[in-house]
N, C-alpha and C positions, 0 to 999 in steps of 0.2 A: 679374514678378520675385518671388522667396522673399522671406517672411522671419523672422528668428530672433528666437524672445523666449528671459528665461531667466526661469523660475520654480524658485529655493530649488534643487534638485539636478536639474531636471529642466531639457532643453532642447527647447523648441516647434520645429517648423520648418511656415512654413506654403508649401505649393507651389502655382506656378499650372498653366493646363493647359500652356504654354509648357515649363516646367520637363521635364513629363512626357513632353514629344513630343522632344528631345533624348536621344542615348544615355547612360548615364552613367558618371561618369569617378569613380568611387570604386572605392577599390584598398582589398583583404585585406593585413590584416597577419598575419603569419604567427603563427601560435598556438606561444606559450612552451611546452613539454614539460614546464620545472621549474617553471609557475606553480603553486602550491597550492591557488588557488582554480580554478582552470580547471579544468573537468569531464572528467574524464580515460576515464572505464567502469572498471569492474570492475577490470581487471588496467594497469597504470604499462606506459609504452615500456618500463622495467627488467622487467619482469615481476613486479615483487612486487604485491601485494593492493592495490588502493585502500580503505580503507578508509572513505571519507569519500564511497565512492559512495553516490547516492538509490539508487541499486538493492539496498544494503543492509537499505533502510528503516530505517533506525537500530538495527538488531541490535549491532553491534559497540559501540556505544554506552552502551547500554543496564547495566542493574544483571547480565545475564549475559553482559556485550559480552567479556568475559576468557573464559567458557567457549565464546562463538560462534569467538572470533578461533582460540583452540587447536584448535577442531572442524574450523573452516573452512581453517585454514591446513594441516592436515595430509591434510586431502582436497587441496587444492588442489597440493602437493607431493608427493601419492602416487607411490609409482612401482610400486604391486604392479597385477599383473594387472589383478585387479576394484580400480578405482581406489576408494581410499577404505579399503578392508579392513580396513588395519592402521589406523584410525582410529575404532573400534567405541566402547571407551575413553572414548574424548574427545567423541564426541557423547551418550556416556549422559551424563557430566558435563552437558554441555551442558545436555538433555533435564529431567534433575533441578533445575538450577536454573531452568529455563522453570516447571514446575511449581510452586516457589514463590513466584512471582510470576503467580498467572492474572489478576490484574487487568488486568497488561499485557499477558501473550501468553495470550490465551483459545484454547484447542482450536478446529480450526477446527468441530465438533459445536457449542460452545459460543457461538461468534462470530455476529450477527445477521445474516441474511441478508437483503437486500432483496429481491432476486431470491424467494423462497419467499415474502413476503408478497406480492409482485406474484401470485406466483401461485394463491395460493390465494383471493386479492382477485377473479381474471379468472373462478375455476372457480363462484363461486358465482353463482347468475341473478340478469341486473338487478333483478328487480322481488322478491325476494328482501328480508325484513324482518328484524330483530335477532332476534325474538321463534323464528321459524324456524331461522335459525343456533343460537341459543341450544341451540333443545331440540335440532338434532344432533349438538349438543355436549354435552351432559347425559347424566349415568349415566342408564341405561332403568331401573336396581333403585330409585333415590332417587323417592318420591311427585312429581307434579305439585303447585307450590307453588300453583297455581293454585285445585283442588281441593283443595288439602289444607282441614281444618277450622281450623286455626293462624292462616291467613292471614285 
């Protein structure tokens, strides 16, 4: 037989193997449409914008969340041809105020890659010392500090 503890906001449930060999009989409740916290994607049953989706990454949010939303909602309600077109406008806006913030939104050129130090980690050989990386990384014009007479 289960059974239930409660710690502070959380509730334990411990099951036996009996439990598990049984079909079971919990029933879905049917998901609210106007919940606000309910994870809705990108676009509302209404079809307007979610704004509060992760899939935003906190763009709309943010100190250019006003220039994303204008950029974003006027692509998103386009009706020309090449969707987006007439919305040039509004994502330089946008563009311009990303720029004065690179702290937050760094170029992706700018933004750290793991990936690139994974790889350049793999290309160089095991048995491969500092001293050797060093000098292929060393202007060839700058003397050997080694040699030099300074050192």
């Amino acid at each position: 037989m289960s059974s239930i503890r409660q710690e502070g906001k959380d509730k334990i449930i411990f099951v036996t193997k009996e439990d598990h060999e049984t079909p079971s009989s919990a029933e879905f409740v049917e998901e609210d449409p106007n919940d606000p916290y309910e994870e809705q994607g990108l676009i509302l049953p209404s079809g307007e914008i979610n704004w509060n989706c992760p899939c935003l990454g906190g763009m709309a949010s943010g100190p250019c969340g006003t220039e994303f939303k204008e950029a974003f909602s006027c692509f998103h309600y386009s009706k020309e041809e090449v969707k987006g077109s007439d919305c040039l406008e509004q994502f330089r806006t946008m563009q311009e105020c990303l720029q004065r913030y690179p702290e937050l939104y760094p170029k992706e050129d700018d933004a750290p890659s793991s990936q690139t130090s994974e790889e350049s980690a793999s290309e160089e050989p095991s048995g491969a010392n500092a001293a050797a990386g060093f000098e292929k990384d060393s202007d060839p014009t700058r003397p050997n500090s080694e040699s030099s007479p300074e050192s």
